[in-house]
C-alpha positions in Angstrom: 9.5 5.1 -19.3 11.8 4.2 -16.3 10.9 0.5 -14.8 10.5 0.6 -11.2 10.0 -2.3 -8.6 7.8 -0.8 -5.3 7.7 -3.6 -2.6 5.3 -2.8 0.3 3.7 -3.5 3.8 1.5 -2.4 6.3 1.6 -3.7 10.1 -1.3 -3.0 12.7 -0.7 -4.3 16.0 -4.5 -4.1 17.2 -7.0 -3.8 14.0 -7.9 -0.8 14.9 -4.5 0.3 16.7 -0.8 1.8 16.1 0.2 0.4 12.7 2.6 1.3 10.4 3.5 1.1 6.4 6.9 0.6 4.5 7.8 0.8 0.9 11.0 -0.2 -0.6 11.3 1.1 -4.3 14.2 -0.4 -6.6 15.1 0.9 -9.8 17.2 -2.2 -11.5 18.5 0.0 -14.6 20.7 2.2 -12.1 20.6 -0.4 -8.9 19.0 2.5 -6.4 17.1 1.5 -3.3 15.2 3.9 -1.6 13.2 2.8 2.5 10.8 4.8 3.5 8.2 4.1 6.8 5.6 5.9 9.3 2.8 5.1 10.6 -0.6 6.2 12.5 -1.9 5.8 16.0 -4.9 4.7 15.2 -5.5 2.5 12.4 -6.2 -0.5 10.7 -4.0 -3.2 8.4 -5.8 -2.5 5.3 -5.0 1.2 5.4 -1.5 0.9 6.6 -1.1 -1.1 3.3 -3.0 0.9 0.8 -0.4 3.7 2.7 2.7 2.2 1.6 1.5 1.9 -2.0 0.2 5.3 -1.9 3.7 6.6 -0.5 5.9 4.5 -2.8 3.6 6.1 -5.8 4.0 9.3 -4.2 8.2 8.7 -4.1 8.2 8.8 -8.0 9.9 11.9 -9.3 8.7 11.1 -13.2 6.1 8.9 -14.4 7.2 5.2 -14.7 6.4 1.3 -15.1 5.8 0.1 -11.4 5.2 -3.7 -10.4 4.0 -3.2 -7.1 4.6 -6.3 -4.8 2.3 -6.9 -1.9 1.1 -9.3 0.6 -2.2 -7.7 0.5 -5.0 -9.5 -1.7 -7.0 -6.5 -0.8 -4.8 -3.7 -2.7 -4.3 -5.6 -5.7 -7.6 -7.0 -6.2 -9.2 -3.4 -4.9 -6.7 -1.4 -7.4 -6.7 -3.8 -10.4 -10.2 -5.3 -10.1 -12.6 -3.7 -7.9 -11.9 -0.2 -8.2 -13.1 0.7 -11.6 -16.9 -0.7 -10.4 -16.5 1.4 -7.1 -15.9 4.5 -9.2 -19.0 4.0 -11.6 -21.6 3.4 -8.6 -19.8 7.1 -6.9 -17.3 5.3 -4.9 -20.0 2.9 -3.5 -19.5 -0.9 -3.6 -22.3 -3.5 -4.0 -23.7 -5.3 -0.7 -26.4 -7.8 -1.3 -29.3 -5.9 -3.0 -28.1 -2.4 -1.8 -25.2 -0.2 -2.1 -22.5 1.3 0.6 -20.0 3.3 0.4 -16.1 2.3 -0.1 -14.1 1.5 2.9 -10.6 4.0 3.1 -12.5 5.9 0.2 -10.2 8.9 1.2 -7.2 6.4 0.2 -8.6 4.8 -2.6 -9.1 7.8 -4.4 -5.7 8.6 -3.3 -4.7 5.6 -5.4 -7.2 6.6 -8.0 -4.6 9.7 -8.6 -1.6 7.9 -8.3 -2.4 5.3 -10.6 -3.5 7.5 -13.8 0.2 8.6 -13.9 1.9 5.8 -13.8 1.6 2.1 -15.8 1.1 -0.2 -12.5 0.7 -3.8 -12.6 0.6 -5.8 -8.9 2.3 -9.4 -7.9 1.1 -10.6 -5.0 3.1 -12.6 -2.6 2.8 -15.0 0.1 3.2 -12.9 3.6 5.7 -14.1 6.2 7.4 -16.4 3.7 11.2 -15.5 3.3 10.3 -13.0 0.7 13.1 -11.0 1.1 12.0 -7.5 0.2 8.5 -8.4 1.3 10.3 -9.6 4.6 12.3 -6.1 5.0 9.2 -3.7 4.7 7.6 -5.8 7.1 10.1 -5.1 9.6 9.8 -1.6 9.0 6.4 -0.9 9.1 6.5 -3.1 12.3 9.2 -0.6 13.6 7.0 2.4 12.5 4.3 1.2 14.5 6.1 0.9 17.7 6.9 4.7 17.3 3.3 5.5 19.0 4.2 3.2 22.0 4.2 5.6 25.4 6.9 3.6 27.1 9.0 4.3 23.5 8.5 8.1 23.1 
């Protein structure tokens, strides 16, 4: 199985408001790179950055061993921790005494999908701290977002 780094971001300027999501995959073995961005006009941070994992999963031609790298607490915990207890309750999570349903349930199922073919682990890293990669798809998911400013277009 091929061994796969997928570094990721997601930028909303406005929560909701124009955001944008990045994903920079490396494969070490053969030293590719491959940057990918977009974005939405309306959005919010947490779904611009369960986008760019989605995407970068997406990107894979073959199934593979992915450490995903994030800045988002949310993603790793909601993919490696919370996600199984969403699924068993139909995709509702627990809130006090009651249930409700997922948040970006469209995207975590997304995930879902995207995770049963591959062997993912996450690493999460400290935002806006010199991490290189982490640095880089910051910058373009920034970018991406500006793509739905009128006075840009």
């Amino acid at each position: 199985m091929s061994r796969v780094q997928l570094f990721t971001d997601g930028a909303c300027r406005g929560n909701p408001g124009p955001g944008g999501w990045a994903f920079l995959l490396k494969h070490p073995a053969s030293g590719t790179e491959k940057e990918v961005a977009g974005g939405d006009a309306a959005t919010t941070n947490n779904r611009m950055e369960l986008q760019a994992v989605i995407e970068g999963l997406r990107a894979l031609k073959r199934p593979s061993e992915v450490e995903v790298i994030t800045d988002s607490v949310y993603v790793a915990k909601g993919a490696s921790e919370w996600m199984p207890g969403w699924k068993a309750n139909g995709w509702r999570r627990r809130e006090g005494k009651s249930f409700k349903p997922v948040k970006n349930v469209e995207l975590w199922q997304d995930m879902d999908e995207l995770l049963a073919r591959h062997d993912v682990h996450f690493t999460v890293v400290k935002g806006h701290s010199g991490h290189p990669e982490n640095e880089r798809c910051d910058e373009l998911a920034v970018a991406a977002s500006h793509q739905f400013d009128p006075a840009d277009a």
